[in-house]
ROTOR-954720 format. One record per atom (N, C-alpha, C): x, y, z; residue number from 1; atom name; residue in three letters. Coordinates in Angstrom, 1 decimal. Layout:
+--------+--------+--------+-----+------+------+
!      X !      Y !      Z !  nr ! atom ! rest !
+--------+--------+--------+-----+------+------+
!      X !      Y !      Z ! NUM !   CA !  ALA !
...
+--------+--------+--------+-----+------+------+
This chain:
+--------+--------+--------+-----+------+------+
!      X !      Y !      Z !  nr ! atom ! rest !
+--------+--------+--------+-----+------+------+
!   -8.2 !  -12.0 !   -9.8 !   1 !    N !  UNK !
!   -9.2 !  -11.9 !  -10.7 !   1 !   CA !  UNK !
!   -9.1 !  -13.0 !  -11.7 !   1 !    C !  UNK !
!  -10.5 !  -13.8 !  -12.1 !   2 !    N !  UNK !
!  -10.2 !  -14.8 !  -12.6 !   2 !   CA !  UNK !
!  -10.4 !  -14.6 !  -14.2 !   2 !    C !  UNK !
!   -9.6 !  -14.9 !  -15.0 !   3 !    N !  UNK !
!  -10.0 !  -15.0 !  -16.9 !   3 !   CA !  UNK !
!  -11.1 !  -15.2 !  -17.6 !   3 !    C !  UNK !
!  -12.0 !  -16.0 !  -16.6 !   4 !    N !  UNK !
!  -12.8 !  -16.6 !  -17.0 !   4 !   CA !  UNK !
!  -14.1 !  -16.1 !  -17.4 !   4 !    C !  UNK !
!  -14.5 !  -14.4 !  -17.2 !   5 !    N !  UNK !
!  -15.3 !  -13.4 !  -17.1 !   5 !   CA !  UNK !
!  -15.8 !  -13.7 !  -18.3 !   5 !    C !  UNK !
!  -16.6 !  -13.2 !  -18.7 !   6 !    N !  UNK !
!  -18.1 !  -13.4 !  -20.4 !   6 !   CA !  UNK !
!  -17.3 !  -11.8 !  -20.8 !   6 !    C !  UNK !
!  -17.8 !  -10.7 !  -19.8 !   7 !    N !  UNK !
!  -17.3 !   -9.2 !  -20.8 !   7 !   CA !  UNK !
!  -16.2 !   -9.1 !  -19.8 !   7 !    C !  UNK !
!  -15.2 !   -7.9 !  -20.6 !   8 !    N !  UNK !
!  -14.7 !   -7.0 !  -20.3 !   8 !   CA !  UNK !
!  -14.5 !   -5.5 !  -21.0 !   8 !    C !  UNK !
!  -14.0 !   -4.5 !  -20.0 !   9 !    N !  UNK !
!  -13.7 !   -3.2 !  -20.7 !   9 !   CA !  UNK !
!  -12.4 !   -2.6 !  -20.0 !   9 !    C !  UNK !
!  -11.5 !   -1.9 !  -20.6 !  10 !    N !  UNK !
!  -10.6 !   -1.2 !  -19.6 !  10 !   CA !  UNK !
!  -11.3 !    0.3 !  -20.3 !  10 !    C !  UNK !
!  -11.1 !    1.2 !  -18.9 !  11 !    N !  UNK !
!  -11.4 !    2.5 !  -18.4 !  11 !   CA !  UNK !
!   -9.9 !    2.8 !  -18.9 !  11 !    C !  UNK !
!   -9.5 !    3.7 !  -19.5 !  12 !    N !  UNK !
!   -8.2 !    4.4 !  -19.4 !  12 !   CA !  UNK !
!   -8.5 !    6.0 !  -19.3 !  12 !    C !  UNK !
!   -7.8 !    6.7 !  -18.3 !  13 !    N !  UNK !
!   -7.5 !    7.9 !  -18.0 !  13 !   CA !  UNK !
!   -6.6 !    9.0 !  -18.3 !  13 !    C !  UNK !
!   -5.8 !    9.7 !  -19.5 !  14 !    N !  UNK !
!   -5.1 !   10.1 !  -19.4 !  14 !   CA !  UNK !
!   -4.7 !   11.7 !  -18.7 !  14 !    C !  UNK !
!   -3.5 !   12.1 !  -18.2 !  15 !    N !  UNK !
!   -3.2 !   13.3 !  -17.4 !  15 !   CA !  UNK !
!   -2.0 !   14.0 !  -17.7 !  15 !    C !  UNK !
!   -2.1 !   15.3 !  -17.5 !  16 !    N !  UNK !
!   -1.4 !   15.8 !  -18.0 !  16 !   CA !  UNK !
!    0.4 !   15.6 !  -17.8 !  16 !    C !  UNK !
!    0.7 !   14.8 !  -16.7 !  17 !    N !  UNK !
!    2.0 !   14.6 !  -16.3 !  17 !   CA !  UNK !
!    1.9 !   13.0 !  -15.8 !  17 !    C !  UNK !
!    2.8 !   12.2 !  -15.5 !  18 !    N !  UNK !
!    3.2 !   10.9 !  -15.0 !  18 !   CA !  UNK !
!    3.0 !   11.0 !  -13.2 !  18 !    C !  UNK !
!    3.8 !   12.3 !  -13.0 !  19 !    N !  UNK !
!    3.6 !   12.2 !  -11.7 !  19 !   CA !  UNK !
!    2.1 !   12.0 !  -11.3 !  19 !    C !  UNK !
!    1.2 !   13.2 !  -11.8 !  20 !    N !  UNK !
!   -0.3 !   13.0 !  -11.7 !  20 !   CA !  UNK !
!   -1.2 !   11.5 !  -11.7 !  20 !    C !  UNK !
!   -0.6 !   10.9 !  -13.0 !  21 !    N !  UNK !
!   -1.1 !    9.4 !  -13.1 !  21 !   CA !  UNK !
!   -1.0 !    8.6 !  -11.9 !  21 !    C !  UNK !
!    0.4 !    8.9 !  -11.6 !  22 !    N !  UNK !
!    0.7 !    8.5 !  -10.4 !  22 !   CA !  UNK !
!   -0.1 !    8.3 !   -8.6 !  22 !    C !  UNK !
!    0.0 !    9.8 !   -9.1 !  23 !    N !  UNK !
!   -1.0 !   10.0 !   -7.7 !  23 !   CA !  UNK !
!   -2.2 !    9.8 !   -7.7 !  23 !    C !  UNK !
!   -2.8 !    9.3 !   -9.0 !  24 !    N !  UNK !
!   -4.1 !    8.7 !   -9.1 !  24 !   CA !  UNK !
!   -4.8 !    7.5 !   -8.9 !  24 !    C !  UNK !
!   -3.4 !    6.9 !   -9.4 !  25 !    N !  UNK !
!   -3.2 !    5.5 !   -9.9 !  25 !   CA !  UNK !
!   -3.0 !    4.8 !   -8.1 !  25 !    C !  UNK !
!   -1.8 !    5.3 !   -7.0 !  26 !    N !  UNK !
!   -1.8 !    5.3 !   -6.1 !  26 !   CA !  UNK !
!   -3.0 !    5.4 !   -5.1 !  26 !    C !  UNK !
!   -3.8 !    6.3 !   -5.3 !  27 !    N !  UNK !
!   -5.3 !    6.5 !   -4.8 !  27 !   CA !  UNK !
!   -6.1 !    5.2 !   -4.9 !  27 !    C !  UNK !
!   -6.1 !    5.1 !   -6.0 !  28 !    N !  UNK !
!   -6.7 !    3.5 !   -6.6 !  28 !   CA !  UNK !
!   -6.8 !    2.3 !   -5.8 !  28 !    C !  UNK !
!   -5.6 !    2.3 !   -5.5 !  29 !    N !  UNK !
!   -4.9 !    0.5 !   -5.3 !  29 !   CA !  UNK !
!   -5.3 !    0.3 !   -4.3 !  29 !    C !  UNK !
!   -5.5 !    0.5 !   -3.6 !  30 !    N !  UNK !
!   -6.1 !    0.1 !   -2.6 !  30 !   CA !  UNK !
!   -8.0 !   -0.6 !   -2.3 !  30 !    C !  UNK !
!   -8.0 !    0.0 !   -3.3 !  31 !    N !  UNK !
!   -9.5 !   -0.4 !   -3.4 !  31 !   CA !  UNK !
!   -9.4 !   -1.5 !   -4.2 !  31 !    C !  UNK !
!   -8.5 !   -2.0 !   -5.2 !  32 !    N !  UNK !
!   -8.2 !   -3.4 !   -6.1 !  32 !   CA !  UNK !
!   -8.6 !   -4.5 !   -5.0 !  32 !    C !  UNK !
!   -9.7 !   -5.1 !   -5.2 !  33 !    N !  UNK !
!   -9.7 !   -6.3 !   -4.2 !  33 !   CA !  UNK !
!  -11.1 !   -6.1 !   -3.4 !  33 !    C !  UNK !
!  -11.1 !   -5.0 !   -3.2 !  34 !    N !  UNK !
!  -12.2 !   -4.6 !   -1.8 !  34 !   CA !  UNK !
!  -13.4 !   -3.9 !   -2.0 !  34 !    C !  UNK !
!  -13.6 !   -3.9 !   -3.3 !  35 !    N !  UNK !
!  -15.1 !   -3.9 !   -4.0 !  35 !   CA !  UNK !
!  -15.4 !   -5.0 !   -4.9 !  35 !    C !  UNK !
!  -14.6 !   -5.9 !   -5.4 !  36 !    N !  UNK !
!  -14.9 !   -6.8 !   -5.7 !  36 !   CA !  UNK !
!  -16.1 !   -7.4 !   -5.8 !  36 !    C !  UNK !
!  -16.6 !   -8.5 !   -6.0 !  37 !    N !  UNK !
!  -18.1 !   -9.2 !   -5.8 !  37 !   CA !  UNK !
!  -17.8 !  -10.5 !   -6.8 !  37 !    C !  UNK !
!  -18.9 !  -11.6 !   -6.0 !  38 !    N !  UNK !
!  -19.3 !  -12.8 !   -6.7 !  38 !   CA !  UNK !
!  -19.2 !  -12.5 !   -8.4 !  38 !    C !  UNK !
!  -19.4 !  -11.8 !   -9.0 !  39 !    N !  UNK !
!  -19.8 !  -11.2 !  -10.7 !  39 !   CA !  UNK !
!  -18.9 !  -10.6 !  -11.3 !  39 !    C !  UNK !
!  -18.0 !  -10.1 !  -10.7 !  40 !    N !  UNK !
!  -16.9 !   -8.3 !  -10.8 !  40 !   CA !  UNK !
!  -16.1 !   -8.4 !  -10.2 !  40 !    C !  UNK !
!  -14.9 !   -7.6 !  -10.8 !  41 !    N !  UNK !
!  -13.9 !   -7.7 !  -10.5 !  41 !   CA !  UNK !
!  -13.1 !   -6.8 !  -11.5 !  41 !    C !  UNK !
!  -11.6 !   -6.0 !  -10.8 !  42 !    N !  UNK !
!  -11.4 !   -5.0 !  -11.3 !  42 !   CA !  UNK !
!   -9.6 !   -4.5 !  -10.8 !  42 !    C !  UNK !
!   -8.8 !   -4.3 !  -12.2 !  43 !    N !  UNK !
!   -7.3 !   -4.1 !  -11.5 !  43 !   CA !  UNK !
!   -7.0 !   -3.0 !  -12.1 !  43 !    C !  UNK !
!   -5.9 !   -2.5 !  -11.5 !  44 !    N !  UNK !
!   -5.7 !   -0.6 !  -11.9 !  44 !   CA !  UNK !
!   -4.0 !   -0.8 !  -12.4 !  44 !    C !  UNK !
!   -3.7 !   -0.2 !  -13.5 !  45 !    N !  UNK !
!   -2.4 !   -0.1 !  -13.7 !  45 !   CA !  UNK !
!   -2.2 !    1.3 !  -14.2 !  45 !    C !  UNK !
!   -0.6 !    1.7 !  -14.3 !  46 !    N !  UNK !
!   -0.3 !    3.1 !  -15.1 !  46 !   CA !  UNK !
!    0.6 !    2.6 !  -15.4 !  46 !    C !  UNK !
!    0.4 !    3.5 !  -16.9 !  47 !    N !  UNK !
!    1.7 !    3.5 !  -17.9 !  47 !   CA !  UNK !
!    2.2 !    5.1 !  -18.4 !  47 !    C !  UNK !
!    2.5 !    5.0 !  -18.0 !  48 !    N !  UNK !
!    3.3 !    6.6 !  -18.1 !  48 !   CA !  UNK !
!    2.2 !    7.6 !  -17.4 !  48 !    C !  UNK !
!    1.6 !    8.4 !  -18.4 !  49 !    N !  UNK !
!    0.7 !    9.3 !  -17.9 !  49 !   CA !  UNK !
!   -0.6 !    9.1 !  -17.7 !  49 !    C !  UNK !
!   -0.6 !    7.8 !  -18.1 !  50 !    N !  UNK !
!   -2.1 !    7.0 !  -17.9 !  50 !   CA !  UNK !
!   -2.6 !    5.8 !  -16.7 !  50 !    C !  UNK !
!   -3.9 !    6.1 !  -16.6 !  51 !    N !  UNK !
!   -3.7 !    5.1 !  -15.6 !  51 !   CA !  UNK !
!   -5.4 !    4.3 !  -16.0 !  51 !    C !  UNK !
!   -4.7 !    2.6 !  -16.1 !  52 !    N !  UNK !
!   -5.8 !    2.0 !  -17.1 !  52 !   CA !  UNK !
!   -6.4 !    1.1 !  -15.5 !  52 !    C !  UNK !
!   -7.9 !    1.1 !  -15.7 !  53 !    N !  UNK !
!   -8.6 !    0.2 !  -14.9 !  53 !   CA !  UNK !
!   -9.6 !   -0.9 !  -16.2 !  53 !    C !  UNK !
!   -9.2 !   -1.9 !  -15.2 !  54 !    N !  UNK !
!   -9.8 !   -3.4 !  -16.2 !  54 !   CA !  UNK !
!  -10.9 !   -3.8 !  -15.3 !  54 !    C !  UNK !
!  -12.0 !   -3.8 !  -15.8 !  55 !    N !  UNK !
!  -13.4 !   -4.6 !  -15.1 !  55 !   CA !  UNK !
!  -13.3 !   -5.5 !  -15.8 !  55 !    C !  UNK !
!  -13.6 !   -7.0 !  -15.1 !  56 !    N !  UNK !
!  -14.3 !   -7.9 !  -15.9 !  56 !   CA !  UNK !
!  -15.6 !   -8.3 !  -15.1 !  56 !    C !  UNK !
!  -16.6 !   -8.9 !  -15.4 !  57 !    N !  UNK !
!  -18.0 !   -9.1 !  -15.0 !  57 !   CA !  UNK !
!  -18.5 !  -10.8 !  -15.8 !  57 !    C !  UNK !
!  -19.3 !  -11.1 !  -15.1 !  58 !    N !  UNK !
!  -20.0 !  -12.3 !  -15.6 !  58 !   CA !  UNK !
!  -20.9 !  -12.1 !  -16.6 !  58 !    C !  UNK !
!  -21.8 !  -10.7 !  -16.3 !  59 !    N !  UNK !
!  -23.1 !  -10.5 !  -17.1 !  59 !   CA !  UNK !
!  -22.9 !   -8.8 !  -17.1 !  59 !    C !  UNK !
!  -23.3 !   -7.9 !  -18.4 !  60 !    N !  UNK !
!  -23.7 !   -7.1 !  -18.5 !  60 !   CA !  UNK !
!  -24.1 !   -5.9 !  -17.4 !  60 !    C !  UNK !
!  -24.7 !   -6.6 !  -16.1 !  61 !    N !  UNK !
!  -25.0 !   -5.1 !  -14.8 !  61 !   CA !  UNK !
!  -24.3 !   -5.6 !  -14.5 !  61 !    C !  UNK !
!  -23.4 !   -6.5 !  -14.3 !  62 !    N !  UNK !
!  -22.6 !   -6.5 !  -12.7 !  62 !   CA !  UNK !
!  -21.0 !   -5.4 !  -13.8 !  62 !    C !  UNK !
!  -20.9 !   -5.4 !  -15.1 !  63 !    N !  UNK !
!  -19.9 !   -4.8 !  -16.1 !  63 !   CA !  UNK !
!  -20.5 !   -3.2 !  -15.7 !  63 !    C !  UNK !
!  -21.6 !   -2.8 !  -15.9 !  64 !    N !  UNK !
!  -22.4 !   -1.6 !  -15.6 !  64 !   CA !  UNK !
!  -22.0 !   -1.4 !  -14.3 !  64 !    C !  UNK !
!  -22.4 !   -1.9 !  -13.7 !  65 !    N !  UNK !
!  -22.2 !   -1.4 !  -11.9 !  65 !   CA !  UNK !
!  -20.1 !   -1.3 !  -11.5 !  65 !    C !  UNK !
!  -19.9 !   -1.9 !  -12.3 !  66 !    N !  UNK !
!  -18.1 !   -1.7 !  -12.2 !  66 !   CA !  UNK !
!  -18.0 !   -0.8 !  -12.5 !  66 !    C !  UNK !
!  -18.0 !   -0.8 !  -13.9 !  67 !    N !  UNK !
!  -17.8 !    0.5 !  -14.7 !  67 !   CA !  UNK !
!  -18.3 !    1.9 !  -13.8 !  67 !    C !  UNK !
!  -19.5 !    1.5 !  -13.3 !  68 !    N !  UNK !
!  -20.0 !    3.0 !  -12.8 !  68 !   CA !  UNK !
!  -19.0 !    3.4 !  -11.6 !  68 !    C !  UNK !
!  -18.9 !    2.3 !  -10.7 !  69 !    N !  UNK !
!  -17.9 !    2.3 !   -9.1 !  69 !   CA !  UNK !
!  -16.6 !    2.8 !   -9.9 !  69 !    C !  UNK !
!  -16.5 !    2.1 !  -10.2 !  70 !    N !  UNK !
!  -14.5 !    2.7 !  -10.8 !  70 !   CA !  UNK !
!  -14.5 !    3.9 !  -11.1 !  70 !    C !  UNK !
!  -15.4 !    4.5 !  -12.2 !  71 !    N !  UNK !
!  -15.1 !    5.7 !  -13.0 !  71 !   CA !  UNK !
!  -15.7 !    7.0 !  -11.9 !  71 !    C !  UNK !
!  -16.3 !    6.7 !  -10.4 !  72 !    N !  UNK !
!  -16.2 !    7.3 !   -9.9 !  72 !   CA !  UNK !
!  -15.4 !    7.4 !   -8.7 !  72 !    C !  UNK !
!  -14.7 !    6.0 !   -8.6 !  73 !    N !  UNK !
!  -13.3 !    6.0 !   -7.4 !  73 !   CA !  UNK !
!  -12.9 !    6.9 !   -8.4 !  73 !    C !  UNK !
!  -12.1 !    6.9 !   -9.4 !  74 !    N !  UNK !
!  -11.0 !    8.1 !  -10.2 !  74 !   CA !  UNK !
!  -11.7 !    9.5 !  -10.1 !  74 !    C !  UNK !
!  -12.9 !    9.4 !  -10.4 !  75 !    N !  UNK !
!  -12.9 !   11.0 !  -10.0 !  75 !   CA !  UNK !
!  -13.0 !   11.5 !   -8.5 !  75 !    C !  UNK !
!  -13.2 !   11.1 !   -7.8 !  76 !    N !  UNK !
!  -12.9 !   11.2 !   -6.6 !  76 !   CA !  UNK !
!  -11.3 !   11.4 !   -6.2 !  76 !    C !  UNK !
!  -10.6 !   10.4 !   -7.0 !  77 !    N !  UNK !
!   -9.3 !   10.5 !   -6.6 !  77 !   CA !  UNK !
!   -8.7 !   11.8 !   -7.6 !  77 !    C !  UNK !
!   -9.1 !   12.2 !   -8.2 !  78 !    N !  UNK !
!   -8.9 !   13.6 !   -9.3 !  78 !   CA !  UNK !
!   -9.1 !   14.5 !   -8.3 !  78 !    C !  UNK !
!  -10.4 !   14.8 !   -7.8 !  79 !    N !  UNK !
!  -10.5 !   15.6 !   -7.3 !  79 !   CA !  UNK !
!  -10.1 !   15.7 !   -5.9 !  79 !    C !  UNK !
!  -10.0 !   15.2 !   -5.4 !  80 !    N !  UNK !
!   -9.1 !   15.0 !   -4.1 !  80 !   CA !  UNK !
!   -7.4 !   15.3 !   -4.5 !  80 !    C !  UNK !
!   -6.8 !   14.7 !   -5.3 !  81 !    N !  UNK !
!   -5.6 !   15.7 !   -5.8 !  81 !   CA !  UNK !
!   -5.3 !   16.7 !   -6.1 !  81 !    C !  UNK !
!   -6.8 !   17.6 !   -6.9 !  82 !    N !  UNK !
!   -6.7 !   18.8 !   -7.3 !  82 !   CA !  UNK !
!   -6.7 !   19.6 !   -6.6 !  82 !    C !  UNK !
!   -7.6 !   19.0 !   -5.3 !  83 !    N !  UNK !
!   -8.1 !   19.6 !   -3.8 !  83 !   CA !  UNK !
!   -6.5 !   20.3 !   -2.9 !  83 !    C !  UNK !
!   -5.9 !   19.4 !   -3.2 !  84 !    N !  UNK !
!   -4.6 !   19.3 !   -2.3 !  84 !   CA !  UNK !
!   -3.7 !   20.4 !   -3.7 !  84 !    C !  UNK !
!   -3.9 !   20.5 !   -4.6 !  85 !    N !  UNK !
!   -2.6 !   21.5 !   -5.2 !  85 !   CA !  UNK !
!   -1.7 !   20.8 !   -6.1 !  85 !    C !  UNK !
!   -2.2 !   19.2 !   -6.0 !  86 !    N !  UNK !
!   -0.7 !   18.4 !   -6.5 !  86 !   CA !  UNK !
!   -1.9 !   17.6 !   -8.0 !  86 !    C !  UNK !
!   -0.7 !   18.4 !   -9.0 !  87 !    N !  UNK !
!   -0.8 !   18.7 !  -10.5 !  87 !   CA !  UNK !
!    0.4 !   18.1 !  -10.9 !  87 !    C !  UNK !
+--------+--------+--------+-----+------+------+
């Protein structure tokens, strides 16, 4: 991801345990890199019980269209954990 982006925002998520962050945050990583685009771009970390995603964007929609992709990889990956029982 290059520095050189106009905006940024980090997404942060918090949960009720580390492990959970974890298994969220793990869900994630994999997609770092592989939605990417010419405009956007986007990296996932966790810190304890949280797990922060950083968009940066050239312009304004390509920041919107991250923001929207990311904040529904995590729920997806919420819900797919909750699916399975692991809290």
């Amino acid at each position: 991801m290059t520095a050189t982006r106009a905006h940024e925002t980090v997404l942060t998520f918090s949960y009720p345990s580390e492990r959970r962050a974890r298994l969220v945050g793990d869900a994630l990583e994999p997609e770092v890199g592989e939605i990417d685009d010419a405009r956007s771009a986007a990296t996932v970390a966790r810190d304890g019980d949280a797990v922060r995603v950083r968009v940066v964007a050239d312009d304004l929609v390509a920041l919107r269209a991250g923001i929207n992709s990311w904040s529904r990889l995590v729920e997806v990956a919420e819900r797919v954990g909750a699916a399975g029982g692991r809290q």
